[in-house]
C-alpha positions, 0 to 999 in steps of 0.5 A: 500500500502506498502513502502520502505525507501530510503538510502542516497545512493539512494538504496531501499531493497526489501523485501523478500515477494515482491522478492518471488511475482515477482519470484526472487531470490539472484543474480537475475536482476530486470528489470523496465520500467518508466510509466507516473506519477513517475510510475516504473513497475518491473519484473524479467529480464529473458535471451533473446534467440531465437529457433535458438541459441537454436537449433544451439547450440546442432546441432550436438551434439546429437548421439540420438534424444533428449527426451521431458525431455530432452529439457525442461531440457535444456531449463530451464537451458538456462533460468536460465542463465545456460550454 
């Protein structure tokens, strides 16, 4: 098992191989839960959206219907935190 030192201002870094396990980059947010025993589970926070905000968003807009492409393209920009 790995371990991290702690600071004096109560900061842990995390080292670039745990960052890239749990698929995060520079900028990125960290979510984490408490569990029973001093436990904390990490992950990558990741934007909360719903189909609607999703569709109601590019209602309209559209002049052709959408590709396949295109909506992956979209959608991964919204999960991206891309506007």
């Amino acid at each position: 098992m790995a371990s991290l030192s702690v600071t004096a201002k109560g900061q842990v870094t995390l080292k670039r191989d745990l960052l890239q396990h749990l698929g995060i980059k520079a900028g990125e947010r960290i979510d984490f839960d408490k569990l029973p025993g001093g436990e904390l589970r990490l992950k990558a926070a990741r934007p909360k959206g719903s189909i609607k905000n999703f569709i109601g968003r590019h209602a309209g807009k559209a002049k052709r219907p959408m590709t396949v492409d295109e909506m992956n393209e979209i959608a991964a920009a919204a999960w991206a935190g891309e506007e």
